[in-house]
Each structure stands twice: as C-alpha cells, then as structure tokens.
N, CA, C and O atoms as a GROMACS GRO file, in nm:
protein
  404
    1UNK      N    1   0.085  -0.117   0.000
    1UNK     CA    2   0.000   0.000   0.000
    1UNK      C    3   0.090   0.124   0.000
    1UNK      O    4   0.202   0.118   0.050
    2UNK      N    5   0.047   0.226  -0.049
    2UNK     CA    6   0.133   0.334  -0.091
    2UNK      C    7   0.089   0.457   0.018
    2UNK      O    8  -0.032   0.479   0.029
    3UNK      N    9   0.164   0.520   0.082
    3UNK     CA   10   0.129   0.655   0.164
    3UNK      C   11   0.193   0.736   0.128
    3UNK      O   12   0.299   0.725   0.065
    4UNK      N   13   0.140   0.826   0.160
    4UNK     CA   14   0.177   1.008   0.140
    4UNK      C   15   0.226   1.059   0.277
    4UNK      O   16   0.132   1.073   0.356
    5UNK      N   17   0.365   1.095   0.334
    5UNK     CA   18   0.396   1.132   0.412
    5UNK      C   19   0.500   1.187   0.433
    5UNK      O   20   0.565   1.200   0.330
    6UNK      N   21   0.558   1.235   0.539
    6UNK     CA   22   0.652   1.321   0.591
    6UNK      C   23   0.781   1.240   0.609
    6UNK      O   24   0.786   1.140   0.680
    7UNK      N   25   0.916   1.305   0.521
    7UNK     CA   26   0.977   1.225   0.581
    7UNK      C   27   1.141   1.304   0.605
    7UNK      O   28   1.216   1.316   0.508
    8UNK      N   29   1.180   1.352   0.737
    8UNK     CA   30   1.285   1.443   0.806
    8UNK      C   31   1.410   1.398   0.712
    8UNK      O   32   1.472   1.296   0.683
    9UNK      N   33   1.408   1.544   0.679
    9UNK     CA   34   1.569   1.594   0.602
    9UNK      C   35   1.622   1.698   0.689
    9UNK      O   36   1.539   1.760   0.756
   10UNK      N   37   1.749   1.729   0.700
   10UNK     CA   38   1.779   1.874   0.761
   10UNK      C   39   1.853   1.824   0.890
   10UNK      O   40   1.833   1.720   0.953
   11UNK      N   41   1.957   1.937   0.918
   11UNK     CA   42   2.046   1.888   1.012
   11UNK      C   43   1.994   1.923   1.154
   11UNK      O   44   1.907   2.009   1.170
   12UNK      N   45   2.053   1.849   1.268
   12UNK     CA   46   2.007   1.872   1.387
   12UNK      C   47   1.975   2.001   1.434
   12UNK      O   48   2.066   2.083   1.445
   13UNK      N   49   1.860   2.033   1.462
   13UNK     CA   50   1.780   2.160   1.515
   13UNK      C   51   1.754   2.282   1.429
   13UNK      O   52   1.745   2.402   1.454
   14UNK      N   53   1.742   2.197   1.302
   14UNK     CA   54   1.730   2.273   1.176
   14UNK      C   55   1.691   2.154   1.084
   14UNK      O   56   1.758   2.078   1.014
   15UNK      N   57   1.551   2.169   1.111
   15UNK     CA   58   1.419   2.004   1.096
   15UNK      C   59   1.363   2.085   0.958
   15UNK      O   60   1.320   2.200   0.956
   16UNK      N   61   1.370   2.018   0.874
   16UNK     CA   62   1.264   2.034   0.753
   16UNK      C   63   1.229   1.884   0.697
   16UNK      O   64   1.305   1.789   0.715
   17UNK      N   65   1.090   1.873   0.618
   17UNK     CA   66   1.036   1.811   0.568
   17UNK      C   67   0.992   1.754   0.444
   17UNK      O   68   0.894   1.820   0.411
   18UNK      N   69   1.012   1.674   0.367
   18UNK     CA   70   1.006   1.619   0.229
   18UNK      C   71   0.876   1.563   0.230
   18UNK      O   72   0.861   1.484   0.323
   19UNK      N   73   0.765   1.581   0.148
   19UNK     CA   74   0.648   1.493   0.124
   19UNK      C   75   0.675   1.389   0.069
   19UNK      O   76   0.750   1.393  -0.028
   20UNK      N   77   0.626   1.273   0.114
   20UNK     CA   78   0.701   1.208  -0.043
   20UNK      C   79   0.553   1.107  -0.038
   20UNK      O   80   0.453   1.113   0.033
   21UNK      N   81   0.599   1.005  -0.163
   21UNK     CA   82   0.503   0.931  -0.144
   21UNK      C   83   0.595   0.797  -0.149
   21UNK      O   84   0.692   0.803  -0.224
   22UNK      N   85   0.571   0.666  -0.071
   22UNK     CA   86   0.584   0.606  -0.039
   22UNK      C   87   0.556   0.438  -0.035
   22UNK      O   88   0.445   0.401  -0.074
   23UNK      N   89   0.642   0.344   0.005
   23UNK     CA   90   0.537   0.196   0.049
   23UNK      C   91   0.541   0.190   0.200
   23UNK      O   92   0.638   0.209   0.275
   24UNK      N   93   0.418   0.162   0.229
   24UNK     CA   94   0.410   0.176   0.352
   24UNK      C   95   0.461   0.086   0.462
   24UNK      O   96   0.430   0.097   0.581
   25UNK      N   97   0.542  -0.004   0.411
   25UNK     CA   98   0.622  -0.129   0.435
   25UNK      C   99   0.770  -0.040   0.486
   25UNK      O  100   0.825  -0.077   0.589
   26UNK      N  101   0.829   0.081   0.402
   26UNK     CA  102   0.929   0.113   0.380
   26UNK      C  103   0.940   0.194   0.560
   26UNK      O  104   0.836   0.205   0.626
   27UNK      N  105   1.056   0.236   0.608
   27UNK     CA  106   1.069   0.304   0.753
   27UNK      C  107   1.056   0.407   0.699
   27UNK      O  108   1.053   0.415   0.576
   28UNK      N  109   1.042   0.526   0.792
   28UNK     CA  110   1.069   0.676   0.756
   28UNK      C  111   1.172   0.706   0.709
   28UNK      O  112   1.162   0.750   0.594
   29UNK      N  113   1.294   0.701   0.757
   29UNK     CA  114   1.393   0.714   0.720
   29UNK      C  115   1.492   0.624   0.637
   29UNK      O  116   1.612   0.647   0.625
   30UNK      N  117   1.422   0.516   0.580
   30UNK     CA  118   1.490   0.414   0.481
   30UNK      C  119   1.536   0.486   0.332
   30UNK      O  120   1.598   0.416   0.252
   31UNK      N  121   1.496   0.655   0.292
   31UNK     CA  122   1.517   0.721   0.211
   31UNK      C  123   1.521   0.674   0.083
   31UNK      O  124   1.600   0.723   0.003
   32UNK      N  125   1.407   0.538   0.038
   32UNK     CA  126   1.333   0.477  -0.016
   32UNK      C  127   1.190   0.549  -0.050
   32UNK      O  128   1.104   0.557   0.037
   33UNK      N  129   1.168   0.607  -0.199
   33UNK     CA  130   1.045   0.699  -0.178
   33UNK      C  131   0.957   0.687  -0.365
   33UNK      O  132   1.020   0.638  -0.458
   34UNK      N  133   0.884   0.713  -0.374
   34UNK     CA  134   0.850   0.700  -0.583
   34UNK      C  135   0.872   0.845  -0.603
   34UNK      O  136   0.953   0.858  -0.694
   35UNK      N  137   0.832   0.963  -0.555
   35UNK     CA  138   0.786   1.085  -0.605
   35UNK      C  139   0.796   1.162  -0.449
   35UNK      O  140   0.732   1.123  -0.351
   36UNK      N  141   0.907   1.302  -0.450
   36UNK     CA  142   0.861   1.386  -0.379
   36UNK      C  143   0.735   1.472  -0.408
   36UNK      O  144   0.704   1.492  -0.526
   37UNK      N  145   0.693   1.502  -0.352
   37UNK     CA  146   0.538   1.583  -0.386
   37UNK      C  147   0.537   1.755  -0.279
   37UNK      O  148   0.448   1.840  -0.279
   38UNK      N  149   0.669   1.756  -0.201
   38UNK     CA  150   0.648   1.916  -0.155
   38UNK      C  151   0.759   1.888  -0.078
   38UNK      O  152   0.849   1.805  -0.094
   39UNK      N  153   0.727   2.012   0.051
   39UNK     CA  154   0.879   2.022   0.102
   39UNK      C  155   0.749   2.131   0.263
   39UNK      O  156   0.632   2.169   0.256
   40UNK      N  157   0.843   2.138   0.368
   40UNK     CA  158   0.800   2.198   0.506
   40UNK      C  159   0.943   2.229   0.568
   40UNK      O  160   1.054   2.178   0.584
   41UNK      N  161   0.871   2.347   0.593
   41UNK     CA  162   1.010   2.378   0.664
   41UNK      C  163   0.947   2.479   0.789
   41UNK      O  164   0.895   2.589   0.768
   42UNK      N  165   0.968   2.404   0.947
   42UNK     CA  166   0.885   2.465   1.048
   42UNK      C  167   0.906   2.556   1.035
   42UNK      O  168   0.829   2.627   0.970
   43UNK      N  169   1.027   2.609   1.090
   43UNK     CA  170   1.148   2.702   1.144
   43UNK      C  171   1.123   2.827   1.076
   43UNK      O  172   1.116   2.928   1.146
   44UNK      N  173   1.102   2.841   0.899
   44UNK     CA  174   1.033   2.962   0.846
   44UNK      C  175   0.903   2.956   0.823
   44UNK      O  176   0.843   3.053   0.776
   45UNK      N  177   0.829   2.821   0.859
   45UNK     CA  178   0.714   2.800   0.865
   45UNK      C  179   0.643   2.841   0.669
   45UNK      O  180   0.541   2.894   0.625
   46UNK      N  181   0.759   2.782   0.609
   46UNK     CA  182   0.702   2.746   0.469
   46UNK      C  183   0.690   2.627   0.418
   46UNK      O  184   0.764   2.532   0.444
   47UNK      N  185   0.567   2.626   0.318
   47UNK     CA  186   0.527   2.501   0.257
   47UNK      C  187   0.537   2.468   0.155
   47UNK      O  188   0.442   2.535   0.114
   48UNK      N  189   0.583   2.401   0.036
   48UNK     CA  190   0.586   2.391  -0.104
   48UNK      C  191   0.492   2.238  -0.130
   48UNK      O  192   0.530   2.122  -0.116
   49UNK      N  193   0.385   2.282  -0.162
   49UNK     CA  194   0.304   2.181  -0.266
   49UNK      C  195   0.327   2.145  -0.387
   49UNK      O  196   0.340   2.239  -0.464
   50UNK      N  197   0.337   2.023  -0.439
   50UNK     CA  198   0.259   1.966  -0.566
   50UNK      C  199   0.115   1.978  -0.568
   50UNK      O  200   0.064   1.876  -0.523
   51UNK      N  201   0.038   2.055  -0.600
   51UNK     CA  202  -0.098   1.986  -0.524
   51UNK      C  203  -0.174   1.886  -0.682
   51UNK      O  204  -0.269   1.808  -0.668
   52UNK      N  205  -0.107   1.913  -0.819
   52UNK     CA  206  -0.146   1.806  -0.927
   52UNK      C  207  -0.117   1.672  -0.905
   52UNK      O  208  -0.179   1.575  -0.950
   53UNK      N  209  -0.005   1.670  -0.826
   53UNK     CA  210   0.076   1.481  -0.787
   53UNK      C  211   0.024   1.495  -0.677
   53UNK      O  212  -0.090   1.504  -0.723
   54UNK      N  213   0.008   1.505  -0.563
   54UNK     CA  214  -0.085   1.498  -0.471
   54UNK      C  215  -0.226   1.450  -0.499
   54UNK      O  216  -0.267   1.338  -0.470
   55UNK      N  217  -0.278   1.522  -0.543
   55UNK     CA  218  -0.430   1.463  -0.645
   55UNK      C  219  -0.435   1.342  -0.696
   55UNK      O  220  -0.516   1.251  -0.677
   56UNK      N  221  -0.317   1.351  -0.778
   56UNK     CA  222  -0.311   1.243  -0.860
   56UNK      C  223  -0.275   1.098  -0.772
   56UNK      O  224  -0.345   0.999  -0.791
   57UNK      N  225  -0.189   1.094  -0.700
   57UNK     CA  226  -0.172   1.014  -0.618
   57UNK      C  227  -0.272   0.945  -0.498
   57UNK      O  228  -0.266   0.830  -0.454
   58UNK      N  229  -0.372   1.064  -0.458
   58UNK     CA  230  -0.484   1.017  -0.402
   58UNK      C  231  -0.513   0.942  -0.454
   58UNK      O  232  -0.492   0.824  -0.428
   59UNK      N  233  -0.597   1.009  -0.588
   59UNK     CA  234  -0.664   0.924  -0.729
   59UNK      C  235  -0.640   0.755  -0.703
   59UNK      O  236  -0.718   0.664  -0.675
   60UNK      N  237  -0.495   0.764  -0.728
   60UNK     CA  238  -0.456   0.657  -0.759
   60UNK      C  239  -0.464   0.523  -0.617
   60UNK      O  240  -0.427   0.406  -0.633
   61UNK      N  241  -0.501   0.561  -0.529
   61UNK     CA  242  -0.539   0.469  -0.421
   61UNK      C  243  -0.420   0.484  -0.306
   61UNK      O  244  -0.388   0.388  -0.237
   62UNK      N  245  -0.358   0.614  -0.291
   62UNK     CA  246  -0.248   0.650  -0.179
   62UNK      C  247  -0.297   0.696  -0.056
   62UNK      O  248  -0.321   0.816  -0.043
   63UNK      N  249  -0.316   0.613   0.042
   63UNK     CA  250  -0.341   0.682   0.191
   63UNK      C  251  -0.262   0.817   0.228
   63UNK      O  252  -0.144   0.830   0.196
   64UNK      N  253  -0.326   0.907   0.290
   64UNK     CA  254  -0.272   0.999   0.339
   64UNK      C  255  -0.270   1.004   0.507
   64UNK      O  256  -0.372   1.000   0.576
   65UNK      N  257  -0.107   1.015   0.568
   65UNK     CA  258  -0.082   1.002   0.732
   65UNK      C  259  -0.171   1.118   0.790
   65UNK      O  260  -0.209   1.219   0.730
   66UNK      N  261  -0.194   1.084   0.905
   66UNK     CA  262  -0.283   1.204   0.954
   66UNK      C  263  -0.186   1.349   0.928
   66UNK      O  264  -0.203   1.445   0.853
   67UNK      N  265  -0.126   1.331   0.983
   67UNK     CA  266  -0.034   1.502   1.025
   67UNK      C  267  -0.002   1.554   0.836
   67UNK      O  268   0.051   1.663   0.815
   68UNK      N  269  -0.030   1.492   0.757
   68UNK     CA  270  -0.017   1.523   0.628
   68UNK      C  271  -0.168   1.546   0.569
   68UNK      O  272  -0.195   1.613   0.469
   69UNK      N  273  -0.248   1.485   0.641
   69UNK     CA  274  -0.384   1.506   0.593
   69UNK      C  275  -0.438   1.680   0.642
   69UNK      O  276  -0.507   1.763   0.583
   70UNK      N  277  -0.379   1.680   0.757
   70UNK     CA  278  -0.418   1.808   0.856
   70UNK      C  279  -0.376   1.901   0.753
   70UNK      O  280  -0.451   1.982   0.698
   71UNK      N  281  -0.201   1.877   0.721
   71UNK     CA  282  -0.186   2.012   0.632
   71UNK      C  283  -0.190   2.015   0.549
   71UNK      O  284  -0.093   2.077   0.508
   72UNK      N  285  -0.301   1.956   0.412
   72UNK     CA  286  -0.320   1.961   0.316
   72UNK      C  287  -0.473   2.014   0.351
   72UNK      O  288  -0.519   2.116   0.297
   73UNK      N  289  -0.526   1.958   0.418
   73UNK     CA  290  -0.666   2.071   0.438
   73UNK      C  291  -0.665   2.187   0.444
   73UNK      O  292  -0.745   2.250   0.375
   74UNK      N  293  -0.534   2.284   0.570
   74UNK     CA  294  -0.527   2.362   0.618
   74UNK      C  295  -0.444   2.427   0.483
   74UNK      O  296  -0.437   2.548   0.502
   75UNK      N  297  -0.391   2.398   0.380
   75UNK     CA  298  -0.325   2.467   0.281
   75UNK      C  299  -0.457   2.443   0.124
   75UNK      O  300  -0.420   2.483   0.013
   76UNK      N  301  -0.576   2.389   0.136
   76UNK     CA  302  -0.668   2.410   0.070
   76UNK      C  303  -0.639   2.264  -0.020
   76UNK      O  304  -0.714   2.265  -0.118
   77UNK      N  305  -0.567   2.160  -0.016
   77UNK     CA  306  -0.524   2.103  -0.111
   77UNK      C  307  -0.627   1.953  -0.129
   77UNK      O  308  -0.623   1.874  -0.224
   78UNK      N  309  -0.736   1.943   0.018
   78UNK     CA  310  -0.796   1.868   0.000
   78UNK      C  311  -0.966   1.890   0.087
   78UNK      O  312  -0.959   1.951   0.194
   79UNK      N  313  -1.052   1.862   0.061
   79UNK     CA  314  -1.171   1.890   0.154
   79UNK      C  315  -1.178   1.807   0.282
   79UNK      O  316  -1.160   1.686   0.283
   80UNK      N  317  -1.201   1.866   0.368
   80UNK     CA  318  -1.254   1.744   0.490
   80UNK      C  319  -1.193   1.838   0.683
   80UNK      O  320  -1.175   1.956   0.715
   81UNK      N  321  -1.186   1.740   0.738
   81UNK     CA  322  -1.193   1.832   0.878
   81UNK      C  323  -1.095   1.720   0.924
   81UNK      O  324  -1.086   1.601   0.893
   82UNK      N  325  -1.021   1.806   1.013
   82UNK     CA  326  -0.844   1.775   1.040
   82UNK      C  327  -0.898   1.674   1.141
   82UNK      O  328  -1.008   1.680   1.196
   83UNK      N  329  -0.794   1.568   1.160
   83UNK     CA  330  -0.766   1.440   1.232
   83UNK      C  331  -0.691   1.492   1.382
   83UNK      O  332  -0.624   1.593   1.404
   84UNK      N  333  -0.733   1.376   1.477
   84UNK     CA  334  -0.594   1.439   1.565
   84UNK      C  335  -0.541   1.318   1.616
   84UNK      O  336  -0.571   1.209   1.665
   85UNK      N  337  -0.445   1.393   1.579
   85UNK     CA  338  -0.274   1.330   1.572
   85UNK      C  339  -0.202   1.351   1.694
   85UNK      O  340  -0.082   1.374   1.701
   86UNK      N  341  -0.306   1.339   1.818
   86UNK     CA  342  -0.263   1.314   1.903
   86UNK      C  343  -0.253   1.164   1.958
   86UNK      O  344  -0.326   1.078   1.908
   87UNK      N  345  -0.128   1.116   2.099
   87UNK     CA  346  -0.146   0.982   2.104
   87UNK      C  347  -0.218   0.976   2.197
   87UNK      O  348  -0.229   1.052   2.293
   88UNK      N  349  -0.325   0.786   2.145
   88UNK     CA  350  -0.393   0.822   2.177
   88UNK      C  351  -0.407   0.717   2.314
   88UNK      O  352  -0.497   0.637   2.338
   89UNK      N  353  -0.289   0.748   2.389
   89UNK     CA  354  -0.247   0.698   2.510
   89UNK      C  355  -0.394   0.707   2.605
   89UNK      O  356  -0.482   0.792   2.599
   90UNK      N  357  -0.381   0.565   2.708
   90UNK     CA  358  -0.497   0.581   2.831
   90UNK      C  359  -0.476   0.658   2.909
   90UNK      O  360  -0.360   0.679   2.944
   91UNK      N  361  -0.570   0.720   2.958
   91UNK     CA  362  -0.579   0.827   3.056
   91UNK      C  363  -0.510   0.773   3.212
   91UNK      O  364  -0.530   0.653   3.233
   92UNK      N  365  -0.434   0.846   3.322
   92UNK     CA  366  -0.352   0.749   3.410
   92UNK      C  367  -0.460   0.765   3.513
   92UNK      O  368  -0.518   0.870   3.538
   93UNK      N  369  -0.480   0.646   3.573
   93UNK     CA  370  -0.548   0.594   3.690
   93UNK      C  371  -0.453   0.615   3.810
   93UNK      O  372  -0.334   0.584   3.816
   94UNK      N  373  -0.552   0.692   3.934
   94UNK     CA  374  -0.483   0.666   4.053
   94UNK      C  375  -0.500   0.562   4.132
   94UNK      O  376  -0.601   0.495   4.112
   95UNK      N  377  -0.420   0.528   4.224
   95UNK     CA  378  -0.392   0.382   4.262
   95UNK      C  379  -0.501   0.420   4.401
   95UNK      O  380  -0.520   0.529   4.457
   96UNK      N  381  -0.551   0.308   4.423
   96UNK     CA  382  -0.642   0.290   4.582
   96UNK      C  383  -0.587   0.266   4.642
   96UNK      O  384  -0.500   0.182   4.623
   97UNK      N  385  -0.610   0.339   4.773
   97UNK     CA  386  -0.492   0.300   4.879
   97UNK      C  387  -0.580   0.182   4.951
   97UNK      O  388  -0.699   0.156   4.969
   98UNK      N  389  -0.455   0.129   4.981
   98UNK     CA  390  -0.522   0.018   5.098
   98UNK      C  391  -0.512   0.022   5.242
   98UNK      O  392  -0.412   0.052   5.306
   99UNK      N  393  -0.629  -0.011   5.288
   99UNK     CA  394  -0.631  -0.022   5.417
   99UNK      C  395  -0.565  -0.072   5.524
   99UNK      O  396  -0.588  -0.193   5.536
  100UNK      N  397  -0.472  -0.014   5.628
  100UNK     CA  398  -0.420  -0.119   5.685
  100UNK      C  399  -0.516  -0.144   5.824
  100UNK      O  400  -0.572  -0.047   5.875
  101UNK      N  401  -0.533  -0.287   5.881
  101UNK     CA  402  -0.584  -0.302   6.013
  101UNK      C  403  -0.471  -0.370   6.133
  101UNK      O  404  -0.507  -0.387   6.249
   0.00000   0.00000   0.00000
C-alpha cells in the first residue's frame, strides 16, 4: 500500500520536511520513496506543494498520514476536517490505597 507522508531531512535543530510518497512497508527514514510531492520547513514555517501529484496520487489509491492530511486541508489542497494526531495513550489511573488493620 502506498502513503503520502513526511519524511525528516535537515540537520540537527534545523528540521525540515520532504512529502514524499511512499510503500508503507518502507521506515521513515529508509530514504526509499516513488515521487517527492512538496517540502516543510517549520522554522520559516514554509510550505511547497505539488498539489497536481498529490491529487493524482490520491486518485490513484495512496493513503494519506494524519499530520499530512491536517496540512493539506489547512493549505486548501484537500476537503474534509483535520484528524488528531494526538497519542492516543490511556488516561492514568490513581492507585487505591489500601487499608491497613
């Protein structure tokens, strides 16, 4: 299966981002990819779209990761209402104390 996602270029504390598209078999960083499709860069907080290979790649049966889905909505590139990409860890339980007699 093929995904559309983020995958870290850029030297330590100077983080930017490659879209690429992907097998979803492949690691993030296996730098194994078919097609870059944009570029992120926090730090100046710019974005570079494909948004025709993007499309097209939907089209073609490519999942999109949440945190890539969020900013393709939020940059107009697809319709729908953002995911959250938060984890979605259990809430922590406090422990009962026990009684001593």
């Amino acid at each position: 299966m093929l995904k559309i996602r983020l995958q870290r270029i850029g030297r330590k504390n100077e983080a930017q981002f490659r879209l690429v598209v992907t097998d979803s078999k492949n690691g993030p960083q296996s730098g194994k990819f078919l097609e870059i499709l944009g570029s992120q860069t926090p730090k100046t907080d710019t974005v570079l779209l494909k948004n025709d290979r993007i499309l097209h790649w939907i089209k073609n049966g490519a999942q999109v990761s949440p945190t890539v889905h969020n900013m393709l909505v939020k940059h107009a590139v697809i319709e729908g209402k953002k995911k959250n990409v938060l984890s979605k860890k259990a809430p922590t339980v406090k422990r009962k104390e026990v009684k001593k007699k």
